[in-house]
TILUMPA-805957 format. One line per field, with one value per residue (C-alpha): x, y, z; residue in three letters. Coordinates in Angstrom, 3 decimals, always signed. Example, Ala and Ser with C-alpha at 12.3 -4.5 7.8 and 13.67 -1.06 7.14 Angstrom:
REM TILUMPA-805957
X: +12.300, +13.670 .
Y: -4.500, -1.060 .
Z: +7.800, +7.140 .
r: ALA, SER .
END
This chain:
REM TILUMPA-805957
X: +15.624, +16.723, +17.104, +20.307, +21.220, +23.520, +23.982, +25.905, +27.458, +27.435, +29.888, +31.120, +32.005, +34.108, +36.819, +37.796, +37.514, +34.875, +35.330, +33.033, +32.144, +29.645, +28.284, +26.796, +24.728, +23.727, +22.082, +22.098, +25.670, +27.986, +29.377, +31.596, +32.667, +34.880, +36.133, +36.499, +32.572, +30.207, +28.021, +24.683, +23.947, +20.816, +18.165, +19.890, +17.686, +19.598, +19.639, +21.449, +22.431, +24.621, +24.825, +24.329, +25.859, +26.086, +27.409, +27.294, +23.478, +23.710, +24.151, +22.533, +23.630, +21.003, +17.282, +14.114, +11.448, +9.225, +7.592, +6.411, +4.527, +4.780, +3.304, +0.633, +4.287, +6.116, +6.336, +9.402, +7.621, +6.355, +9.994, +12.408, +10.170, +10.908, +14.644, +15.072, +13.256, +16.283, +18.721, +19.364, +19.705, +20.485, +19.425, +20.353, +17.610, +17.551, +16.314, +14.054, +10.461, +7.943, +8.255, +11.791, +14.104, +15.719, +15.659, +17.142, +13.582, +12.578, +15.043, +14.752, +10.474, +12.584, +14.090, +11.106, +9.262, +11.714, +12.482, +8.544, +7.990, +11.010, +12.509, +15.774, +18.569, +17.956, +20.200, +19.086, +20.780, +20.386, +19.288, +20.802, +19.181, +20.642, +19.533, +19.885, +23.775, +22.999, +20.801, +23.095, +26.124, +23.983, +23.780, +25.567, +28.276, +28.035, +23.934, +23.561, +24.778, +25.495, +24.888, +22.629, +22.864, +21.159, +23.364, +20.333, +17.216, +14.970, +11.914, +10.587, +13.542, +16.715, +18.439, +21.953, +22.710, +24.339, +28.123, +28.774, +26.330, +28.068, +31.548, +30.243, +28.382, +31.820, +34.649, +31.970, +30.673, +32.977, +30.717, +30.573, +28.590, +26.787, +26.128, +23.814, +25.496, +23.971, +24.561, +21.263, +21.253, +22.604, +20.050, +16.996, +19.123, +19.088, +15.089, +14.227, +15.961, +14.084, +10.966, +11.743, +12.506, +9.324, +6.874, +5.609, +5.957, +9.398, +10.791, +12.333, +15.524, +16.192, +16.748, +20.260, +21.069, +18.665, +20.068, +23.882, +27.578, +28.516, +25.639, +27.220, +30.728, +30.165, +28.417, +30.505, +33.875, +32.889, +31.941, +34.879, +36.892, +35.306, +36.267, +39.886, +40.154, +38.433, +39.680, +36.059, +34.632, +32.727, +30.944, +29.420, +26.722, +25.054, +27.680, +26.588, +29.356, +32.721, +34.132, +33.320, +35.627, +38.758, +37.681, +38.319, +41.488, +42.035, +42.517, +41.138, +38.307, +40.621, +43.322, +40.405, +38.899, +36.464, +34.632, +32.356, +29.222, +27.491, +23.581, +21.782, +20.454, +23.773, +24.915, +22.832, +20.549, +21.819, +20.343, +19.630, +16.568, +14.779, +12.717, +11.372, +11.355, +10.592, +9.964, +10.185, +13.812, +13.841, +16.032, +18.556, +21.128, +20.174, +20.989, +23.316, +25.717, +26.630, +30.801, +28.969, +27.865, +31.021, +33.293, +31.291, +31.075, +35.126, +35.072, +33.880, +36.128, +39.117, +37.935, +37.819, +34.354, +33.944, +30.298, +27.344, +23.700, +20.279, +19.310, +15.377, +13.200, +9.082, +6.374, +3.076, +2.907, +0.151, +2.534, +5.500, +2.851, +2.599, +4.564, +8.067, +7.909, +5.441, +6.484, +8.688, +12.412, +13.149, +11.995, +12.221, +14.721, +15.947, +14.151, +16.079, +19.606, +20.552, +19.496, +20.761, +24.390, +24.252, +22.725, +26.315, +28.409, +26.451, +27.752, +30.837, +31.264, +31.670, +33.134, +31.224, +33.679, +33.533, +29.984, +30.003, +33.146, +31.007, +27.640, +28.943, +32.272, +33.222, +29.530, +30.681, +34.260, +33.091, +30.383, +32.418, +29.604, +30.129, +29.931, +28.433, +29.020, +31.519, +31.366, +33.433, +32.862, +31.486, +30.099, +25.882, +24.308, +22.874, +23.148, +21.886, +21.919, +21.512, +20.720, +22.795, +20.834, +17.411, +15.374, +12.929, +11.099, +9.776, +6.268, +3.186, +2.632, +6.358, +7.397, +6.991, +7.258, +4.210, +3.661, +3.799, +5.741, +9.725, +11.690, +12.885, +9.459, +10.004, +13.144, +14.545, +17.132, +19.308, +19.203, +17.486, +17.528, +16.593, +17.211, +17.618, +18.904, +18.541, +20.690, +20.398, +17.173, +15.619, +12.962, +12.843, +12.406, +11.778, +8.921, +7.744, +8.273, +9.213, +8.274, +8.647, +11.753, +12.670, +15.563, +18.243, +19.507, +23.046, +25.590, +29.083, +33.017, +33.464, +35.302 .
Y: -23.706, -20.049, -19.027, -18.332, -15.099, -13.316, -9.775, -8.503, -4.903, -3.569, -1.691, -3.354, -0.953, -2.573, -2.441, +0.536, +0.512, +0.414, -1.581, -3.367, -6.910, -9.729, -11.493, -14.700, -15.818, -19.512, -20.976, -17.748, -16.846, -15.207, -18.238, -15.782, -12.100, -11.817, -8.809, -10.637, -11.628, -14.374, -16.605, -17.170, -21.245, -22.976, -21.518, -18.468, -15.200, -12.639, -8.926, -6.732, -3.325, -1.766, +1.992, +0.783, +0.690, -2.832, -2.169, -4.635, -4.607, -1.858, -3.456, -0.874, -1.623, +0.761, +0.483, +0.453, -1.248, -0.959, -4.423, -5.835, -3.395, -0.229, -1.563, +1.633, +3.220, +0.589, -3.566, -5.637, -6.469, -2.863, -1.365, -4.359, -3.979, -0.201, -0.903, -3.609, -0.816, +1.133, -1.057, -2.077, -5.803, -6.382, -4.345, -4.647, -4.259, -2.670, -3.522, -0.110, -1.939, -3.249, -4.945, -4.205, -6.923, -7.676, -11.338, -14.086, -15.721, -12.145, -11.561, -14.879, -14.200, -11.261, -13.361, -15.586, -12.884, -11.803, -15.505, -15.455, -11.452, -9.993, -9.462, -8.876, -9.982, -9.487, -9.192, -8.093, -6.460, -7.801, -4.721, -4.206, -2.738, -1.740, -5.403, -7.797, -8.805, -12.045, -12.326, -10.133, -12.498, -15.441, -14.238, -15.696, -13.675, -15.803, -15.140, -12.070, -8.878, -7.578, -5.633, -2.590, +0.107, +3.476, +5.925, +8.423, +8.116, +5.688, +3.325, +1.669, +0.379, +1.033, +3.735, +2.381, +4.946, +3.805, +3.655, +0.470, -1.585, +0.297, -1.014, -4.548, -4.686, -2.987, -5.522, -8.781, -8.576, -10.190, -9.285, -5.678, -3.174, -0.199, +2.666, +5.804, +8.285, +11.666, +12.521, +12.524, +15.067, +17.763, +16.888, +16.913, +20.219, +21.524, +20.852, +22.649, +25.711, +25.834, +25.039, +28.027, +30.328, +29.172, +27.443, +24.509, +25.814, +25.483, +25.972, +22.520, +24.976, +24.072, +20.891, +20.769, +23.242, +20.897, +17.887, +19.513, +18.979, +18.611, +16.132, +13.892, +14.270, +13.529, +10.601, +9.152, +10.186, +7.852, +5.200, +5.462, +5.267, +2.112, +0.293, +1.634, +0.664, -2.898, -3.283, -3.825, -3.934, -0.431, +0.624, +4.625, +5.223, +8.430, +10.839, +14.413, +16.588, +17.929, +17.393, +13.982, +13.191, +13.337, +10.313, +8.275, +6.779, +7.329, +4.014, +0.864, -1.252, -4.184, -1.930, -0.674, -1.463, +1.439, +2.241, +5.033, +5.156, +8.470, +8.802, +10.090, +12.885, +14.291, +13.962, +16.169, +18.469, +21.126, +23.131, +25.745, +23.570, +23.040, +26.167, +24.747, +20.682, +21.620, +18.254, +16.244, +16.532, +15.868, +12.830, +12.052, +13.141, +15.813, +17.514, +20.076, +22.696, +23.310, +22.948, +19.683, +18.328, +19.522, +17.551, +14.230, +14.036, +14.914, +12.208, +9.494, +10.011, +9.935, +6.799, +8.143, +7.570, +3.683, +3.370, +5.092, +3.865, +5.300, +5.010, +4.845, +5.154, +6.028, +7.400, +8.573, +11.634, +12.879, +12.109, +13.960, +17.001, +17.490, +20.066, +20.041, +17.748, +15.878, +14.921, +11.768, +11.903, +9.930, +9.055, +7.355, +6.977, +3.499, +4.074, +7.706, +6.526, +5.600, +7.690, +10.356, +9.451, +8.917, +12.322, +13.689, +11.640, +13.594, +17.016, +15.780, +14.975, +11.428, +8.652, +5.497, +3.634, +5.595, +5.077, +1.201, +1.512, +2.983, +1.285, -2.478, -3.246, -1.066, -2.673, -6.483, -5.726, -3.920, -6.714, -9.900, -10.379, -13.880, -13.868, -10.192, -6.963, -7.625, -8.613, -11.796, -15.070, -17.424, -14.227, -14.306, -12.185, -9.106, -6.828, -3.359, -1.967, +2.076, +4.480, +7.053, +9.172, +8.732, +11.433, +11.097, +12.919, +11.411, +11.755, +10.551, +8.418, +6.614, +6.480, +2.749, +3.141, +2.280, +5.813, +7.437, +10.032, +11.166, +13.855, +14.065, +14.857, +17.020, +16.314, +15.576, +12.670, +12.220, +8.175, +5.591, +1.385, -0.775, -3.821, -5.251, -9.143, -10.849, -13.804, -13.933, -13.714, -11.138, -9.472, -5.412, -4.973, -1.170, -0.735, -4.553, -7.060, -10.979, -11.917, -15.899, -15.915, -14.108, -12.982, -14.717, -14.394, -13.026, -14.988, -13.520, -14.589, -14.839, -17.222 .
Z: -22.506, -22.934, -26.477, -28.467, -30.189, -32.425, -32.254, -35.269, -35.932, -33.029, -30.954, -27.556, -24.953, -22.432, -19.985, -20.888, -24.716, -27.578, -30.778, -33.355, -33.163, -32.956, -29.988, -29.661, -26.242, -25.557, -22.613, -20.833, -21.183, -23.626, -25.999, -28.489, -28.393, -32.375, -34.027, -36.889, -37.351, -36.732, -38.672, -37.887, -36.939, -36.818, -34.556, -33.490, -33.468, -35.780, -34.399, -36.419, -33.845, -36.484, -35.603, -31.922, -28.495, -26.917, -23.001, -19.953, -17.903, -15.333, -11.713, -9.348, -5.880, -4.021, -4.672, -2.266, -4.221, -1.489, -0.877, +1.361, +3.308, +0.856, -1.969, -2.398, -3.474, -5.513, -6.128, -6.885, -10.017, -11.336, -10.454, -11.808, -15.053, -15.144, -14.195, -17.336, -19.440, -18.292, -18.962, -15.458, -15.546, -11.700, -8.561, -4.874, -2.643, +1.194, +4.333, +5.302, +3.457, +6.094, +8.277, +8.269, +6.865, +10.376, +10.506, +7.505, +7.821, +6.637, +3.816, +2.463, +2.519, -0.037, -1.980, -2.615, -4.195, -6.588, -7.673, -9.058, -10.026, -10.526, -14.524, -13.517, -11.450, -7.726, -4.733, -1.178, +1.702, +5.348, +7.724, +10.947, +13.664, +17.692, +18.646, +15.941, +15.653, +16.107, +12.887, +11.039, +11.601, +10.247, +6.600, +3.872, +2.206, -0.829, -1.908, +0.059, -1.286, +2.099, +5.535, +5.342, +8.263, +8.530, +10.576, +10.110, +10.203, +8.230, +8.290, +11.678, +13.706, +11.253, +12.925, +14.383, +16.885, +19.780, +19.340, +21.366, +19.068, +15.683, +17.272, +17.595, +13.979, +12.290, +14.462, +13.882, +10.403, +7.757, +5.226, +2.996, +5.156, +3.373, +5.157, +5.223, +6.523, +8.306, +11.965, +13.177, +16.180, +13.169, +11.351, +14.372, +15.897, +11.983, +11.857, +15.121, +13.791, +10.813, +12.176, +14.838, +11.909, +9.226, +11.673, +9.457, +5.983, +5.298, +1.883, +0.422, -0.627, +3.296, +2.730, +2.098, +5.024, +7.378, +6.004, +5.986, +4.850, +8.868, +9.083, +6.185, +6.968, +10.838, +9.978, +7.255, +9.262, +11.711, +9.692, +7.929, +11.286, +12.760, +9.344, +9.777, +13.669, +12.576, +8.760, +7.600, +4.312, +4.403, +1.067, +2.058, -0.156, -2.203, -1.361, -1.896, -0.347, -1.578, +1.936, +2.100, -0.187, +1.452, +3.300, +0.127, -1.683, -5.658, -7.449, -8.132, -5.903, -5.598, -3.352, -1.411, +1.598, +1.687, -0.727, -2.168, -4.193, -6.056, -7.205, -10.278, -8.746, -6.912, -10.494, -12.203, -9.908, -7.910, -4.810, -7.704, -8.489, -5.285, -7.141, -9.887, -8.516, -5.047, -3.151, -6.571, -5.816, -2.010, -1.009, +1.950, +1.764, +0.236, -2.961, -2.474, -4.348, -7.560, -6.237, -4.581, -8.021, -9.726, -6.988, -7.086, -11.033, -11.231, -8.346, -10.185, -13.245, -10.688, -9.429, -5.736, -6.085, -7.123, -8.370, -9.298, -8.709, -8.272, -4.755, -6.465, -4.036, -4.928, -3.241, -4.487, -5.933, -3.216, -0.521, -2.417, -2.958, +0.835, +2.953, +3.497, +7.204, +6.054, +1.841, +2.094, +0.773, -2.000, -5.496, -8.629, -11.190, -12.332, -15.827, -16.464, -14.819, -17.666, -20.487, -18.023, -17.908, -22.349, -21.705, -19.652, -22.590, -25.119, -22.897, -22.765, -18.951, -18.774, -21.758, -22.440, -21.057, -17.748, -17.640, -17.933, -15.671, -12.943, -13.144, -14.564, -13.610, -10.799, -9.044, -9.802, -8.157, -5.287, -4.279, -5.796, -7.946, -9.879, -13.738, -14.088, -14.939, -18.164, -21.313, -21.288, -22.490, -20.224, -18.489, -18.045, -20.880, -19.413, -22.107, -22.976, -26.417, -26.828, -29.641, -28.582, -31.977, -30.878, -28.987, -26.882, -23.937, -20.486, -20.037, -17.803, -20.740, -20.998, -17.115, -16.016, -12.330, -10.398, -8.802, -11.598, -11.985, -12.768, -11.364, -15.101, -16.333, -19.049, -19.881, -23.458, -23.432, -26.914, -26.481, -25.986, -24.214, -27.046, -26.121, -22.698, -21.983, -18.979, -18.173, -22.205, -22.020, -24.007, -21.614, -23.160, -26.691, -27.830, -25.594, -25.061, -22.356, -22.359, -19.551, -19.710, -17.777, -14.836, -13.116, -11.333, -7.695, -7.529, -6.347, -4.747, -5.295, -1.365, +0.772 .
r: UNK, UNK, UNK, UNK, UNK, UNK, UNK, UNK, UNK, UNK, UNK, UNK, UNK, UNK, UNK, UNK, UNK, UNK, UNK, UNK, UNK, UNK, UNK, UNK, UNK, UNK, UNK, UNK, UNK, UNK, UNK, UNK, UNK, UNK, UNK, UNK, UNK, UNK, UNK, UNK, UNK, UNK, UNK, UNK, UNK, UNK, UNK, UNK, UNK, UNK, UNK, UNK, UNK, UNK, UNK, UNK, UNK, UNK, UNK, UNK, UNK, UNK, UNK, UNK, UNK, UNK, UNK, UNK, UNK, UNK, UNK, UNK, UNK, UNK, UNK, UNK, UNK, UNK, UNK, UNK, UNK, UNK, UNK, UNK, UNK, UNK, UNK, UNK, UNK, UNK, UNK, UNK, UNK, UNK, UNK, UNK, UNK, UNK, UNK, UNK, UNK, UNK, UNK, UNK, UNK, UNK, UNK, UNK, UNK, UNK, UNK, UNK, UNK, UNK, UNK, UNK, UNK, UNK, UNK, UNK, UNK, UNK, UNK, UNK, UNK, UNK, UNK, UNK, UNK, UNK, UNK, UNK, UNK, UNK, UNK, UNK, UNK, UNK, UNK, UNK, UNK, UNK, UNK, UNK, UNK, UNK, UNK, UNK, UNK, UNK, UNK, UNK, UNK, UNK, UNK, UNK, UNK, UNK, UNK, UNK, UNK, UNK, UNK, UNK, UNK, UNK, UNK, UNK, UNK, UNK, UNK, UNK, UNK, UNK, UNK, UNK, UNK, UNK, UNK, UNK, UNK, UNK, UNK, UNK, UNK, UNK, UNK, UNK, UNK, UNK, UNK, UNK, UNK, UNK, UNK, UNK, UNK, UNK, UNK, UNK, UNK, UNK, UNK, UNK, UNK, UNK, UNK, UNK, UNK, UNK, UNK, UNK, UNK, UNK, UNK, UNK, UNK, UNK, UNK, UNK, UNK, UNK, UNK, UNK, UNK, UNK, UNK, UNK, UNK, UNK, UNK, UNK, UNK, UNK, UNK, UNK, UNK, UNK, UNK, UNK, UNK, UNK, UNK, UNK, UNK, UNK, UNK, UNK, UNK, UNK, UNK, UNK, UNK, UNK, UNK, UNK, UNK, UNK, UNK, UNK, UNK, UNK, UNK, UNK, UNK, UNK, UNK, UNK, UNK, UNK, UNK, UNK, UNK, UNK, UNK, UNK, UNK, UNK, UNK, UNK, UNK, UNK, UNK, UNK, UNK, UNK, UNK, UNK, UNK, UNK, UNK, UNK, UNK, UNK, UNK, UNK, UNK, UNK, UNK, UNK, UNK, UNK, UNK, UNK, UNK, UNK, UNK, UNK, UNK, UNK, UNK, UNK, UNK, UNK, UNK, UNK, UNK, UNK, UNK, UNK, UNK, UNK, UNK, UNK, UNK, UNK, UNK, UNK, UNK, UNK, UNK, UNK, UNK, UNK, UNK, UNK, UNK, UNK, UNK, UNK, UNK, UNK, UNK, UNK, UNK, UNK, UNK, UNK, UNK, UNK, UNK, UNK, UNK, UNK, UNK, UNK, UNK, UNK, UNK, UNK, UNK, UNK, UNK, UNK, UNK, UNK, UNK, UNK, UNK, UNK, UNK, UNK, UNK, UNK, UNK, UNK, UNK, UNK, UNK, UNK, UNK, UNK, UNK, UNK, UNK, UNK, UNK, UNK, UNK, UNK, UNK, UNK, UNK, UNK, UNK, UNK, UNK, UNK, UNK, UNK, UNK, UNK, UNK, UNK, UNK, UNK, UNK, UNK, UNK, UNK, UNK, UNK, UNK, UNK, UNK, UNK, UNK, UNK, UNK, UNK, UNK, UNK, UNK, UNK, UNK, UNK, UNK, UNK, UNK, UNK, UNK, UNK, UNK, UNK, UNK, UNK, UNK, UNK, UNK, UNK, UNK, UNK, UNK, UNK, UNK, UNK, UNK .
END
């Protein structure tokens, strides 16, 4: 039986305002939310967070935590562990691990390993591939997060290319379909040029002209097109481009049938540090502009852009090291996601209440998520509680992930995760784990 708690003094920041008051969690769920104060009653566990922050867990609806098959890079257990430490109390999981989760005998095998590893709350996304509608069509809207497709390249046999197959996934599937979106023969047509103008030793500040605007808009133009012609449930993820954006509707998720998502890292680098980061700072699509940066961030706080997430996706620092065709894209951040948005509060770019807006709310709306993502009673208890006064630096010796490393290396963040509850359970504690309960399988508000 899960313990009770009552967190005292601390401030609430939640749909869309922040005010002091005490919260009590029972069995899992939040029992009382008062302004007025709370009493502690028998067994309850007293924590006293005056001075702190107490938001919604962070729902992050992109992650690749790399098992099975990659597990040299990453484990459903080492990366939920460093998510939790971040404050991330749920995580949606895609389809590109290996083999390739192509089959619901293969995403359940998913789902199985999370139910006995995993810390926090787990969700995973059914892949599509140019011969598996069948399988795709027999997933369950209501304990799968939804359809995963790759319209650019990816892992083994993700890349949905052929247009007749993209027409027949978009008119069939009644469920949300996420999509990667860069036109692949810009991007192979992009690569040949480069490799005609540097040989093999191409500088990573290519990477955004390789990987280009055209590329993403092509891609995610089309996407956005089928779901028009079919009225599907289209969610485009990690925009990096300003163009992209006209593709998108300002307003809430509930008048929306096409939704947008930004990342971390189009958040806060900029091509301008390819230089220094170099293929630490390599993901698809790539990071591009500083006008890019400045459009997606004024994006989100328009709410044309409906969620932010991390897209974390490791690989071992030796493969990262390699040349620019040969280092992987991708890399970790589920830890520093966090910490890095408190850090853009601090400077002024984004509220607290945008913030939980974006990676809470906005996440449970957009998926139907039941009983997450707000702090309401009756709501499951996954809870964060920040510092937003207490410094701190990432370092080899802090970073949780299992390869190792951070793009944020180095950097100085002004606040901290303290606390981090689970489906009320209490599994990070200022640098310790509980882990005597794990996560829970998310469930979805779908007919």
């Amino acid at each position: 039986m899960s313990k009770a708690f009552l967190i005292k003094n601390a401030k609430l920041v939640n749909e869309g305002e922040t005010f002091q008051a005490d919260l009590r969690i029972k069995e899992g769920r939040i029992e009382q939310i008062s302004k007025q104060g709370l009493d502690q009653k028998g067994s309850e566990r007293l924590i006293d967070a005056e001075g702190l922050y107490l938001l919604p867990g962070l729902i992050d609806d992109q992650v690749h935590f790399r098992e099975p098959g990659l597990t040299h890079k990453a484990e459903i257990y080492t990366e939920a562990k460093a998510a939790v430490a971040g404050g991330i109390t749920s995580f949606m999981e895609m389809p590109n691990t290996v083999p390739n989760t192509l089959t619901q005998e293969l995403l359940e095998d998913k789902y199985q390993i999370a139910s006995q590893r995993s810390l926090g709350n787990y969700s995973f996304f059914m892949g599509a591939s140019n011969n598996n509608l069948d399988e795709v069509l027999k997933t369950n809207g209501k304990e799968v997060c939804g359809v995963k497709i790759f319209m650019g390249s990816s892992t083994g046999n993700m890349l949905v290319d052929e247009d007749a197959v993209l027409n027949e996934i978009f008119k069939e599937c009644p469920l949300l379909i996420a999509t990667h979106c860069e036109d692949e023969p810009t991007v192979r047509r992009n690569m040949e040029l480069a490799r005609q103008k540097y040989g093999e030793d191409v500088p990573m500040e290519q990477h955004p002209i390789i990987r280009s605007e055209e590329a993403c808009y092509l891609s995610s133009s089309k996407a956005a097109e089928l779901a028009k012609k079919h009225n599907t449930r289209l969610h485009i993820l990690h925009i990096s481009t300003a163009k992209e954006l006209s593709l998108f509707e300002k307003g809430p998720i509930a008048n929306k049938r096409i939704t947008a998502e930004a990342c971390i890292h189009h958040l806060w680098f900029t091509d301008e540090d390819y230089e220094r980061k170099g293929s630490l700072i390599k993901w698809n699509p790539a990071v591009k502009r500083m006008e890019d940066r400045s459009a997606i961030r004024n994006a989100v706080k328009q709410d044309v852009i409906d969620v932010i997430a991390t897209d974390h996706a490791p690989h071992t620092i030796e493969e990262k090291k390699s040349t620019y065709f040969n280092a992987p894209s991708g890399g970790p951040l589920v830890q520093h996601a966090l910490p890095a948005l408190l850090q853009m509060h601090k400077e002024g770019i984004y509220s607290l209440e945008t913030i939980v807006k974006k990676t809470s709310h906005a996440v449970a709306d957009c998926f139907q998520i039941k009983d997450r993502g707000y702090l309401r009673e009756g709501y499951f208890a996954d809870l964060v509680l920040v510092d937003l006064h207490k410094p701190w630096q990432v370092n080899q010796e802090n970073i949780l992930y299992k390869c190792g490393w951070s793009p944020f290396e180095g950097q100085q963040f002004w606040a901290s995760v303290e606390k981090t509850f689970v489906s009320g359970h209490l599994a990070y504690d200022q640098g310790s784990f509980d882990e005597s309960a794990k996560g829970m399988r998310l469930n979805f508000k779908r007919d």
